[in-house]
Structure formats: structure tokens, C-alpha cells
N, C-alpha and C positions, 0 to 999 in steps of 0.2 A: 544612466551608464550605457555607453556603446559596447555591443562586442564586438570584439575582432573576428571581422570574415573570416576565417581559415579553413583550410580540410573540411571534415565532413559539413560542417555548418556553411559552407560557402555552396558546397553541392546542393544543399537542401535548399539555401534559396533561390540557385539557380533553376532547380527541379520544382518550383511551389507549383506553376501550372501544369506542369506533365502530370502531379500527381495529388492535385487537390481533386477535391470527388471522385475519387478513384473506387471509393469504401460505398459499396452501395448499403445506405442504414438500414433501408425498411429490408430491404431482400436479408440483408446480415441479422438483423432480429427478429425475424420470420426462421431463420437457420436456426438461430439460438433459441427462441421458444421450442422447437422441434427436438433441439436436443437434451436441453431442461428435461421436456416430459418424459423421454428416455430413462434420467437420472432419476427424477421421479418414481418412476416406475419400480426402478431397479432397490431404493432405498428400504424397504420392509424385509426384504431376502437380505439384505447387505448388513441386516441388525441383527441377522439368526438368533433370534430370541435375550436378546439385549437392549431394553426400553433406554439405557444409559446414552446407548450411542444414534444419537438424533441428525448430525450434518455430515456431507461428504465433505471428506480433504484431500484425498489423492486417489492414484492404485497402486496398490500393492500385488507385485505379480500376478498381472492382469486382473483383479478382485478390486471394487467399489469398497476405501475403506472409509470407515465414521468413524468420527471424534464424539466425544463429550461433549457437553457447555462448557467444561473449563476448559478446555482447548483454545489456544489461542486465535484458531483458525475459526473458529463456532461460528461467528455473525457473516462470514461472507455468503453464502448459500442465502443466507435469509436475503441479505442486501442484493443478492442477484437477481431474487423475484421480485422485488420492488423494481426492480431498474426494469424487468420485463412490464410489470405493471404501470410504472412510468411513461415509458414508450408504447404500448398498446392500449390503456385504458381501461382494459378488458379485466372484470373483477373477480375471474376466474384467478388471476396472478395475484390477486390483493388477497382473496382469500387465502392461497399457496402461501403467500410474505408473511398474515397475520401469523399462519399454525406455526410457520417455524421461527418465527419471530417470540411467540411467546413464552415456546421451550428452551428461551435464554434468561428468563425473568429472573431465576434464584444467583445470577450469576453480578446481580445489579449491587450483591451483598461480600461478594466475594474481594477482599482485600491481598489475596494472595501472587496477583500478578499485577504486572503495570499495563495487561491489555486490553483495558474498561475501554478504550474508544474500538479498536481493531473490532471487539465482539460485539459492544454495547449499541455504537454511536453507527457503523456502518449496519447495522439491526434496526433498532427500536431508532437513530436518529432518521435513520432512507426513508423510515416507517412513517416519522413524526412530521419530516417535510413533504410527505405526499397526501399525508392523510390528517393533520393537525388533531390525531387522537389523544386529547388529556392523560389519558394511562401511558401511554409511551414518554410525554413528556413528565412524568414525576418518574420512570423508571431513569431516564435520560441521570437526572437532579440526582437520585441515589445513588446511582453508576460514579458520576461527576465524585459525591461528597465520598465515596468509600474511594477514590481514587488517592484523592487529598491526604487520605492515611499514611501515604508511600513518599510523602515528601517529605524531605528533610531539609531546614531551614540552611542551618551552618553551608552544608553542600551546594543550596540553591537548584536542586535537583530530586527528577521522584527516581526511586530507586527500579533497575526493571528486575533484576533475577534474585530470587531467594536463596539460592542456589550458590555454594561459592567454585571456583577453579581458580589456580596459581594464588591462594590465599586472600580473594575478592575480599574489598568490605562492604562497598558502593558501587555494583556496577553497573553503568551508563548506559545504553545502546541506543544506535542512531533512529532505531526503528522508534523508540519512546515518542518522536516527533508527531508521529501521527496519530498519539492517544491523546494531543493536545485540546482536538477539536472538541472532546468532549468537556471541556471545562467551559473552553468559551461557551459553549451552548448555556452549560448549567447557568455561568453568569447572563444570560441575555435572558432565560428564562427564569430567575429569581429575585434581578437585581443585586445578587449578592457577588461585591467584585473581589473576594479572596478565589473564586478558582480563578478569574483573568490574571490576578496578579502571579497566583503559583503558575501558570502555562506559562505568562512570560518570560517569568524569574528561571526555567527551566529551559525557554528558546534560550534564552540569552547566556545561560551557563553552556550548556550545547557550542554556539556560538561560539565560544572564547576558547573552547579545551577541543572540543572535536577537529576542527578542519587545519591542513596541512596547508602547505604556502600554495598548492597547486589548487587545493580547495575541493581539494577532495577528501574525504570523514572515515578516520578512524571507525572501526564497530564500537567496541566497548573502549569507555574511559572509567575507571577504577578510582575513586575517593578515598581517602582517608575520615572515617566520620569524627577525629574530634578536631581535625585540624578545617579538614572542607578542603584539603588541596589534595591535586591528580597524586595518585600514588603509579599509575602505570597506564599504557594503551598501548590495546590489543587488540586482536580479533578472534571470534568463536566461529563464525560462519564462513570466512575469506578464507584467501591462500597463505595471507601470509598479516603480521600486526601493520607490517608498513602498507599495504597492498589494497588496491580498490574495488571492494567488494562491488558488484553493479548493484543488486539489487538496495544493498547500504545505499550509495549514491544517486539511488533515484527515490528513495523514503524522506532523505535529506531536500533534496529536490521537489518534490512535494508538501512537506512539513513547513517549509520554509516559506512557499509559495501560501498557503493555509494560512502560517502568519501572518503575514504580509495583507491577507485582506481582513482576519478579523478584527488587525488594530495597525493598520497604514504606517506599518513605521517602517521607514523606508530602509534600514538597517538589514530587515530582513527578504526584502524585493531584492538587496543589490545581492546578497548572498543566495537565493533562488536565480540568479542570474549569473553569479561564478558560477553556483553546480552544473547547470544548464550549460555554459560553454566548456566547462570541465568533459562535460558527458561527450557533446556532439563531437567536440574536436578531438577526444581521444585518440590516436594513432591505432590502438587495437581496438577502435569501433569497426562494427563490420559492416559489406556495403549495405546491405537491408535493414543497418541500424536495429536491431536482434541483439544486444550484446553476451557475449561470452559472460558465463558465472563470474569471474573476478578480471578485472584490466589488467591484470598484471600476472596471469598463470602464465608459467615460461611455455607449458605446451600449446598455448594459442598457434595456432586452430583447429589443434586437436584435442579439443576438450567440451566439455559441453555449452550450450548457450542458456538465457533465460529469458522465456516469456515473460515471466511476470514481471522482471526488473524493467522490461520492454513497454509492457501496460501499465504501469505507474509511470513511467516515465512520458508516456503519451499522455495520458492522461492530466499530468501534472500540466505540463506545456501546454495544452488547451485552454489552462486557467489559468497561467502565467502569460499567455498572449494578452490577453487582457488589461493586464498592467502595466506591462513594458512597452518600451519603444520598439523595441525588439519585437515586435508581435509577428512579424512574417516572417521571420527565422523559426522563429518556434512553430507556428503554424505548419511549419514547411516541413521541418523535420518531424514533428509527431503525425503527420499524416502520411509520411514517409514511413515512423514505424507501423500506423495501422493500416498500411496498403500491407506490410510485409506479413505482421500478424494474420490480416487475413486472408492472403492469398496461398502461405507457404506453412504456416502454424496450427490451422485450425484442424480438428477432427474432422472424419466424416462422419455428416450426422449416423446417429446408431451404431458408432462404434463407442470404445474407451467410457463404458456406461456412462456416456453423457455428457462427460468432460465439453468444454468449447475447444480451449488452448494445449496443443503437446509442447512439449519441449521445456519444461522449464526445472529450474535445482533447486532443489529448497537447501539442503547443508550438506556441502559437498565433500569438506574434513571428515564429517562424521558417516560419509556414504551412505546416505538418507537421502529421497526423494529426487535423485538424478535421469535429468530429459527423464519425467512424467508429466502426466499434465498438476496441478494444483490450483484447487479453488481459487484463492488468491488471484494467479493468475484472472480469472475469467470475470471476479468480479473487477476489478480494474479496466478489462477490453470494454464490460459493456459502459461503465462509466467514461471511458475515453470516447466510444462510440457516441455515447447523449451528448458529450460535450463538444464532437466535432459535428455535431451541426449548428452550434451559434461561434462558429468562428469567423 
């Protein structure tokens, strides 16, 4: 599939050489180890006598806040010190990855959300591909088979929220895309291909009900469980049901890309390649390619932006280069967002207890987590970061 040059995507590969190596790696995680240890530091005062609350997720009025392991947020912290240990070598970070890696283990049992990959896979998998520890991978396989729970056949889909609103009975979210990985794993390390067959059955329901002619994804799509057809779509975290959430459209954009190499079916490259033109060519993309929280808030540009929508989204296209024809578009533009990340994004070291990325919204309806920094965020920069050097 060719895209079409246009708008921002024609700029990006006009600009590939103005702004390819622009990102200096080693100096940039030389930054971020410095500001880790900050956060580090800061994490024993940040639990005031609360062993429950183990990871950072945000700040809350200027305050280092911790999540739980059932937080959906829980495995990024871990997966960041791996990615510092990745990059450095240095077993100072591997032991940092293991302790907090391992205060996610009872979560390997937990049936109660659909975010076994976001906690499990970006944890115990960062863990299991750096360091092929046998424990990590039977944690991975448990994580995988209590995920399996939340499927439901009729549907063709795992269910993400327990939780109902506007009378849910099955509802969907684009984000489920990325708990996919953890299946695949489970089947490569068991031979057993009922979770490949459930990841795909779920890409490809995804597929057919989420995205809109423009190809841009609905958040939540709402089933009917006896019938297995869309009963509504909506959005929980966007502006609006019709409206395109960023950080939605770049989960999608990633999820999709994921697909695409754990089982080459070309069904899901071409649609990791609408999202991808969807994204760049947006008309309210901005010029540092940084997008605003939803494409579609009427007060653009007076509203806030998101980093993290901005680091998945870089990060995805590094690994989307790869497969496409398209490889220096995408090259072009995700090193366009992590020039802007980190040039105009980042903390300075020793502030925002440690945070890397400001600026990003986690749920904007709900006036939660608006321009702060969020984990999230930081572990996607440094994975976009590993990934742009084999581009």
C-alpha cells in the first residue's frame, strides 16, 4: 500500500535529513538514568507507610503518586528500568527491573481487568527478553491463560471494563490492542495456539467494528452478549463518541503494527498504515507533531496536548518502518516527534520527582491527569528511543 504524500506527512519526508539524528541516544539515557534515580529516590517518602503502593503513575499536585499492582499502570516503571538496563548493560538497572518486576507477581492471577499485557508483558515480558529468566516466563504463561478468562466466544472479543456506563454489557476499548502481545508470547512459549487463535479472533473483531471510513477508532464498542453484535460506540476518555481520541489512535497504531509481525497477515500492516496516514496527515496535527488530547476538541489550540499519545505513536512507526514500503515516512515523522519530545517535553533533570515526559492527559472528561507527566508516557519515549537506533 502507498500513501498519499500530503500535509504533515509530506513535510516529514521532506525534513527526514534535517531531522534524522537529531536525538542524541547515549546523552538522552545518560538524562534518563539521572532522572530514574531521582524517582527512585523519591518512591519510600511517596508510600508514607503504605507497602500496597509499589509504582509511580503521575503527580498529583506537585506529590510522586503510587499505584497498586492492580493499577493498570503498575508494569511501566518496571519495563523502564529494563529499557535503562538494555541500553547500559549496567546490573545496577537489572537489579532495580527485577525488585520491581517482582511486586507484580500476584497480579499474574488476577482475572479482574483486561490489562495482563500493559502490566504483565511490558514487566515480566522487557524482563524475560533481556534476561531469558524461566520464572518470568511461567509468570508471562499464567498472566497469558488468566487473561483468556475475559474472552468471550459469541463476541469474538476479551471484554476490557467490569464496570458498566450507558448500560454496557461488553465493552471494547481500542487500548485492549495492546494486551494482545501477551498471548502471542504465551503461545510461542507453550506451543499452545488457543491464545494466538483468541489475540486474533479479537484483532480482527477490533478490525471490523472499531474504525470509521477515515480510519480512525471509536474508544469503546459495546456488544450485546447473546447476540455478539455492536449494541453502541462511544467514548469514555475522548471529546466526543464520534471524535479521535490521540492517544486511542496511536494504541491502534501500535496494536496493529504488533499484529502484523507476530502473524504477517497483511490485513493488519495495511490497517497499521491507514492509522499511520490517519495520524500524520491530520489537519489538527501540530507542527512538532505533539498532538493535542483528541483531533477533534473544537478549542484546539487551546487545550492541552499529549506526550504519551506522541510516544506510542513514535515508537510504533519505528517498528512499522520495517515492514512498509513506507519506511521513510514513518522514519521521518517519528523522529520528528522524538526531536520534539525531547527537545521541548522533557523535565529538567531533578524536578517533577523524576518524571522524563510533561505534558501529557490521561482522561480529560473526567479532569484526571491533565499536562502532567505519566509513566506511560516515559516508558514508550525510552522504547521509541531503543528503537530509533536500528532505523
Amino acid at each position: 500500500m502507498n500513501l498519499k504524500l500530503t500535509g504533515i506527512a509530506l513535510f516529514a519526508l521532506i525534513t527526514y535529513t534535517i531531522d534524522a539524528q537529531k536525538v542524541e541516544v547515549k546523552k538522552t539515557f545518560k538524562e534518563a538514568a539521572a532522572q530514574t534515580n531521582v524517582m527512585l529516590q523519591g518512591i519510600p517518602d511517596a508510600r508514607d507507610g503504605k507497602p500496597e503502593l509499589i509504582t509511580p503513575r503521575t503527580l498529583d499536585n506537585g506529590k510522586l503518586k503510587l499505584v497498586s499492582s492492580r493499577d493498570w499502570t503498575s508494569g511501566f516503571f518496571a519495563g523502564q528500568l529494563w529499557f535503562l538496563y538494555e541500553y547500559t548493560k549496567d546490573n545496577y538497572w537489572k537489579a532495580k527491573a527485577d525488585s520491581f518486576t517482582t511486586l507484580l507477581n500476584k497480579e499474574k492471577l488476577n482475572a479482574g481487568t483486561h490489562d495482563m499485557g500493559f502490566k504483565m508483558y511490558c514487566s515480566y515480558g522487557t524482563g524475560y527478553r533481556l534476561t531469558k529468566d524461566e520464572q518470568y516466563k511461567q509468570v508471562i504463561i499464567q498472566s497469558a491463560k488468566t487473561l483468556t478468562k475475559r474472552f468471550n466466544k459469541t463476541i469474538g472479543s476479551i471484554k476490557s471494563w467490569d464496570f458498566t456506563v450507558s448500560n454496557w454489557q461488553f465493552p471494547v476499548i481500542i487500548d485492549n490492542m495492546m494486551n494482545l502481545e501477551l498471548l502471542f508470547a504465551a503461545t510461542r512459549f507453550t506451543g499452545d495456539s488457543s491464545y494466538y487463535r483468541i489475540a486474533v479472533t479479537h484483532a480482527n473483531t477490533t478490525l471490523k467494528n472499531h474504525f470509521r471510513s477515515d480510519n480512525s477508532s471509536y474508544h469503546v464498542v459495546d456488544y450485546d452478549t447473546v447476540t455478539g453484535q455492536v449494541k453502541s460506540k462511544q467514548t469514555a476518555q475522548g471529546y466526543a463518541d464520534g471524535s479521535a481520541w490521540a492517544r486511542g489512535q496511536a494504541w491502534g497504531l501500535y496494536g496493529y503494527t504488533m499484529c502484523y509481525r507476530e502473524t504477517k497477515d497483511k490485513r493488519y500492516l495495511e490497517q497499521a498504515e491507514r492509522i499511520a496516514s490517519f495520524i500524520m496527515d491530520h489537519p489538527n496535527q501540530p507542527a512538532d507533531a505533539v498532538p493535542y488530547w483528541d483531533y477533534n476538541d473544537p478549542t484546539i489550540p487551546n487545550t492541552s496536548r499529549d506526550a504519551s499519545a506522541a510516544a506510542v505513536t513514535a515508537s510504533a512507526l519505528y517498528e512499522l518502518s520495517g515492514y512498509s514500503k513506507n519506511k521513510r515516512t514513518y522514519i521521518a515523522f517519528a523522529d520528528k516527534v522524538l526531536t520534539s519530545l525531547t527537545r521541548d517535553y522533557r523535565s529538567p533533570i531533578g524536578d517533577n520527582k523524576g518524571f522524563l515526559l510533561l505534558h501529557s492527559t490521561g482522561h480529560r472528561p473526567a479532569k484526571s491527569e491533565i499536562d502532567v507527566p505519566i509513566i506511560y508516557a516515559d516508558y514508550y519515549y525510552l522504547e521509541a528511543l531503543l528503537r530509533s537506533r536500528g532505523k
